[in-house]
N, C-alpha and C positions, 0 to 999 in steps of 0.2 A: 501361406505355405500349403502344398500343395497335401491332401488327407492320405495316409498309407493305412489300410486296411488287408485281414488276412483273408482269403476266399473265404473263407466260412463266413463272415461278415457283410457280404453284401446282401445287398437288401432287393426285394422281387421290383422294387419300381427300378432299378439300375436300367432293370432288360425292356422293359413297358418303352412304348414309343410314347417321344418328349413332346410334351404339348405345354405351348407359351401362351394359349387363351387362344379365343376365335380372335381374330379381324376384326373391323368395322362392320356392322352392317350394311353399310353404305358403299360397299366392295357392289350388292347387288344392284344395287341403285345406279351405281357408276356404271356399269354393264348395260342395262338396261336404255339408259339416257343417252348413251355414244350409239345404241343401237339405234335406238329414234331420230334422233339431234343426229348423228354422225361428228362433224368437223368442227361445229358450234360448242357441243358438250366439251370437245378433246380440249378446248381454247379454255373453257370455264373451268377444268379441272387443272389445267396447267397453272391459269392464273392461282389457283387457289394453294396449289402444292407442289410447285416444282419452282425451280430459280430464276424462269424465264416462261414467258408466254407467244411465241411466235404465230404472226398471223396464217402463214402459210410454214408447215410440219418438215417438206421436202427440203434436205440439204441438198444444193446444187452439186453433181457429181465433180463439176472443178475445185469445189472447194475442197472434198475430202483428198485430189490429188493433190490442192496445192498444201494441205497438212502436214500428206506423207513426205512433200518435197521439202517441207521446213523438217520434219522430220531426222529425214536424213542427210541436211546441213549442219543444224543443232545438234542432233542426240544420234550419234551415227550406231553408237551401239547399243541401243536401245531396237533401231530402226534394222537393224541386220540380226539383231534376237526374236522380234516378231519374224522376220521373213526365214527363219532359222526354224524356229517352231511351226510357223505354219508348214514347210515342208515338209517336216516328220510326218504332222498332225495327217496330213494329206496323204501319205506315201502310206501313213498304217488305214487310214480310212479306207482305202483305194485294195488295202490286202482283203479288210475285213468283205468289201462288196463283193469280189471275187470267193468267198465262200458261200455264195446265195448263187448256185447253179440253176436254170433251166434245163429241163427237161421233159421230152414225155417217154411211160412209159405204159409197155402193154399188161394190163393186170391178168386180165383173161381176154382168151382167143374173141378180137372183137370189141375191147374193150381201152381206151386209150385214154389213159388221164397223164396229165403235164401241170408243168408250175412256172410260173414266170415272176418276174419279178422286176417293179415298174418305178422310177422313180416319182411322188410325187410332183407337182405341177409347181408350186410356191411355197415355200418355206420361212415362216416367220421368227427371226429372231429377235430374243428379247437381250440387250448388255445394261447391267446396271451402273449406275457415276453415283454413287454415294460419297463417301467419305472416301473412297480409292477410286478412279476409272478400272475396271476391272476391264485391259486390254486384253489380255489372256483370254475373257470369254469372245470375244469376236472371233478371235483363229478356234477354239474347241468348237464352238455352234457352228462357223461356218464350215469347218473342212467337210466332216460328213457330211452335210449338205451338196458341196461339192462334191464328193467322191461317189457323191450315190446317182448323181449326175442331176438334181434339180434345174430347171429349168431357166427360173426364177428365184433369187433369195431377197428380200428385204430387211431393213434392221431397223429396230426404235429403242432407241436410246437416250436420256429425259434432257430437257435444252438446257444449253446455258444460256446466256445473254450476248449477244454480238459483240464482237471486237468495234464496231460503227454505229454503235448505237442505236441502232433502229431496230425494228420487230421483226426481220430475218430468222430464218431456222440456222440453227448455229448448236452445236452441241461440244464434250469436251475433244479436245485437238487430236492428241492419242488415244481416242478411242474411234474417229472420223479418221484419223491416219489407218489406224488398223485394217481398218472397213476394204478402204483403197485397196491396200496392200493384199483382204483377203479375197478381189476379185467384187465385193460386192459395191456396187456401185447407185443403188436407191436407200438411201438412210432419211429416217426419219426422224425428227427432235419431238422425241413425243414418250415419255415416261409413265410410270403408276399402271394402276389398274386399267386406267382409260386406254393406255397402247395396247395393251392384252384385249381391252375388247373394240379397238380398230382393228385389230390385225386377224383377231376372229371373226365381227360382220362385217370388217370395210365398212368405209368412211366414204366422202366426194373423192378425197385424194388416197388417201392410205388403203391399199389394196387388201381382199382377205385372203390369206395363206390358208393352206390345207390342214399343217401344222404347226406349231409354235412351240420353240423352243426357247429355253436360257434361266438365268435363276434370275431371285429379284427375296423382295421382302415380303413380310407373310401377307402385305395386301395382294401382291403381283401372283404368289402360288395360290392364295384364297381366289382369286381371277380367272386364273388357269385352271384349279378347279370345277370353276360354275362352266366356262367356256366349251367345259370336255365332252363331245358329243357333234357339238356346230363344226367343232375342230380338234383335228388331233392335237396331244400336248406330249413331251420327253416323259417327265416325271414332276411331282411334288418334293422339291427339294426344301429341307429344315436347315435349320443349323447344322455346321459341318463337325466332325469327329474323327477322330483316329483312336484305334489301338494296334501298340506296340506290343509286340512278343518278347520280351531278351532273356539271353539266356546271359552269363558271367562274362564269355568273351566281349559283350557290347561293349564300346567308347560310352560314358557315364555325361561326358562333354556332347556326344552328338545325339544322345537319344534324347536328352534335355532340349535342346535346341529343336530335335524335330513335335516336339510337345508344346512349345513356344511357338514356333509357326503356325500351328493348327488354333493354338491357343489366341494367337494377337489379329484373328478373324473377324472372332466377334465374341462378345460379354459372356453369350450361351454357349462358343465354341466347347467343344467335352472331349480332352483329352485324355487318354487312358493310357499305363503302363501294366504289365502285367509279368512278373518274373518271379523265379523261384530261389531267388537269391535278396537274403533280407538286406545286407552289407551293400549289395550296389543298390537294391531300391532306394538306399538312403544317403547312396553318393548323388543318385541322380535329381535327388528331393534339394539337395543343399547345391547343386550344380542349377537347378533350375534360378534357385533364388539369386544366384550369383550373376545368370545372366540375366534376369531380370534388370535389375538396378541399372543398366546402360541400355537398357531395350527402349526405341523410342517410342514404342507403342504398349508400354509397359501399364499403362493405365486400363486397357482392355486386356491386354494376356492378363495380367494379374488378379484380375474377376474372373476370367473364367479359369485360369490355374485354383481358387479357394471355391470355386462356388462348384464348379462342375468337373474339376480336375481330379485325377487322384492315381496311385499306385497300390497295385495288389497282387499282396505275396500269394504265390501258388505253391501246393505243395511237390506240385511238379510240372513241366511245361506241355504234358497232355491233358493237364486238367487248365491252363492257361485256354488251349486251344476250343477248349469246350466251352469256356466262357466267353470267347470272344464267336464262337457261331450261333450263341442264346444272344450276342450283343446283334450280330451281322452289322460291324462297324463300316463306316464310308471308306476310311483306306484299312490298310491291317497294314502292319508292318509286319517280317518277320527277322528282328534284330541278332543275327546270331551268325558264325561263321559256317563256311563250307562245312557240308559232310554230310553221314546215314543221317543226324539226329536232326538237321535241319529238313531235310527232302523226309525222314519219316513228319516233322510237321506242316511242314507244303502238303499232303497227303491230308493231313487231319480237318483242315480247315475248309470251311466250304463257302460259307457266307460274308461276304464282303463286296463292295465296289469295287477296288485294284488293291492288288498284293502287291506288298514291294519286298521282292528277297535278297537278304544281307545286309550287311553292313553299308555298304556305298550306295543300295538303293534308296535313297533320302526321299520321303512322300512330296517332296516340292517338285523334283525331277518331273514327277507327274503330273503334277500341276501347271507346269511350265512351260518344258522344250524334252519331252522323250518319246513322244506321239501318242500317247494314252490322250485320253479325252478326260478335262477332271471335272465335267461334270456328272456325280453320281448320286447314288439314292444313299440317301440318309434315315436315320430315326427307327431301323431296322427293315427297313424296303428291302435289303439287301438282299435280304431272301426269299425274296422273289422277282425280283428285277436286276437287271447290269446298270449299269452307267450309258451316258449319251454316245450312240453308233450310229454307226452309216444307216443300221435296222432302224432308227427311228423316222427315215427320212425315203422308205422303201415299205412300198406293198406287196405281198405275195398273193398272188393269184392264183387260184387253177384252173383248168380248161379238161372241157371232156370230147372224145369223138368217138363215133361209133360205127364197127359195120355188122348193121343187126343182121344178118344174113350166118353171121357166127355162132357158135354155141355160147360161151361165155356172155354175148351181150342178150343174149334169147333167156338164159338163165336169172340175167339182170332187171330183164322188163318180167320175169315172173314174178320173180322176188318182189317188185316195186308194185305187183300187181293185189299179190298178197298181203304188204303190208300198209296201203294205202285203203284196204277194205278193211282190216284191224282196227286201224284209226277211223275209219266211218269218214272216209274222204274220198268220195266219191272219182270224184276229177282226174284226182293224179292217178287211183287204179284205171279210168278210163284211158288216159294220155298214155300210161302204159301198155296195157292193152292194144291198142290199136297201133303201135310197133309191133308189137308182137304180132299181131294178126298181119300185118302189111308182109312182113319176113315170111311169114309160114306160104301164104300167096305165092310168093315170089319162090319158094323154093317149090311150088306146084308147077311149076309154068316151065 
């Protein structure tokens, strides 16, 4: 059953970011060894933890067509929901790039700074096949990738064992169909820690990307961790969360169900309710349990519905709002119908991954096919980080030009001249200087 508590009743570890123990130490180890060893190491850690060991990593790009082509004979709606979502995914990444202007501009007479904006070069993604193929993350990692215009994307994703029996790279079907379908066409069957550090030093075969993106388990973020620096990474993604806002109008049947969703993730998933109505907290407690007992995944929601679940009376929906930006939850819901009091708490709230407002914005929408990206920061990142964009796959640069013959840029090389001697930095007051002297010349002549 899931704990109903009153605000005054939480307790200061609720808001602390959740920590499940470090990793192995052997996270460094494995970094380390694939950096040395390269393709050898990725082989000995496959043997040793993942379902298959392929001698050679590279799926052949026919195979991932001929997936999507069984695909979409078999499982037609399945195969038209991936290509449904990725075009969202794509069409809102492609808005997001278009708010990353170039330009320059003149600051003072003589003085010309601009900002550009470059896609990088390779793109590493990371899709995990645990106990679900998580399809869904191939179209979120790869669209921004695409829309920021990357060059090159690769993907490692952990193998499975051949259809023919032999030591081929081979990995799950729908998650190689996905691949196809999102344009990328080098996939590799290569999982854990060890893909996280092929894709940061490269390997003989597996190339090094700039960045690496995608979730995984706490070895694969403990990885992306150490890795950070050699290569860029999205974020340190935890266990995933949600909190709900409702207010009385909510459906009791659907705010349960989006509790269970979040819930039948994983063991630690941390659902949260937050309303200021005692009477539906306690429909939605007895609604939960109801749907539980047909849930096929009822074994995991149901640990983290008693271990990490719970609902909590407010004594009004702007003290909800307050607890949920101390939380800065992964989604926010905000359960409640049209009008002032909902748009006055769209206004209150600030930290979060993705807001979903109303009733009919269900946090799976997001997850799935509405073009939001769901992978976001968790565990209170929230505030201070978005969720996975087109930004994470795009450098900003600036650039400077100058005609020292101007006031503005004459003023600039004083400036640089005066505080390069402050600092006892010889060089840079000279480098300035002698701009300045070269203009003063020239305007003699």
């Amino acid at each position: 059953m899931i704990r109903i508590q009153k605000a005054s009743q939480i307790e200061e570890q609720f808001f602390a970011a959740r920590d499940f123990g470090e990793p192995a130490a052997s996270v460094s180890a494995i970094l380390k060894d694939v950096k040395l060893r390269g393709d050898d190491a990725v082989r000995e850690y496959s043997g040793k933890f993942d379902a298959a060991s392929p001698f050679h990593f590279e799926i052949p790009a026919e195979t991932l067509q001929v997936c999507a082509e069984k695909m979409r004979r078999e499982n037609s709606a399945l195969y038209d929901s991936i290509c449904y979502s990725r075009d969202l995914a794509v069409r809102f990444a492609k808005k997001q790039r278009e708010s990353f202007d170039d330009f320059e501009i003149e600051l003072e007479s003589g003085i010309f700074t601009g900002q550009k904006t470059i896609p990088v070069e390779r793109a590493g993604l990371y899709v995990p096949a645990g106990r679900f193929p998580l399809v869904s993350t191939v179209i979120m990692t790869s669209s921004p990738a695409v829309a920021a215009g990357v060059k090159e994307i690769i993907l490692c994703t952990p193998p499975r064992p051949h259809p023919d029996g032999t030591d081929s790279a081979y990995a799950d079907e729908s998650i190689m169909a996905a691949a196809h379908l999102c344009g990328i066409r080098r996939v590799f069957a290569c999982g854990g820690a060890q893909a996280i550090a092929a894709m940061a030093f490269g390997t003989q075969t597996v190339p090094a990307a700039d960045v690496i993106a995608g979730p995984g388990n706490k070895f694969v973020a403990e990885a992306k961790k150490l890795v950070y620096g050699t290569v860029g990474i999205d974020m340190i993604a935890g266990p995933t969360e949600v909190f709900i806002i409702a207010d009385r109008t909510a459906n009791p049947e659907w705010v349960a169900a989006d509790l269970l969703a979040q819930a039948e993730h994983d063991s630690v998933a941390q659902p949260v309710l937050a309303t200021d109505d005692e009477p539906f907290a306690r429909a939605v407690a007895e609604e939960i349990e109801r749907q539980l007992e047909t849930l096929p995944t009822k074994a995991t929601a149901g640990q983290s519905i008693s271990a990490f679940g719970r609902i909590i009376i407010t004594e009004n929906l702007a003290q909800a709002a307050e607890i949920a930006n101390r939380k800065a939850p992964e989604h926010l819901e905000l359960a409640m119908a049209e009008g002032e009091e909902r748009d006055r708490m769209q206004s209150l709230v600030r930290n979060y991954g993705s807001l979903f407002i109303g009733h009919g914005a269900a946090e799976v929408f997001g997850d799935y096919a509405a073009g939001l990206n769901h992978t976001l920061p968790t565990s209170g990142s929230a505030r201070f980080t978005g969720g996975l964009s087109v930004r994470a796959f795009l450098k900003t640069v600036t650039t400077l030009r100058t005609d020292n013959a101007q006031p503005g840029a004459q003023r600039s090389a004083e400036a640089a001249v005066c505080l390069g001697e402050a600092e006892g930095l010889a060089a840079h007051a000279n480098a300035a200087r002698l701009r300045l002297r070269s203009s003063e010349t020239e305007r003699e002549k």
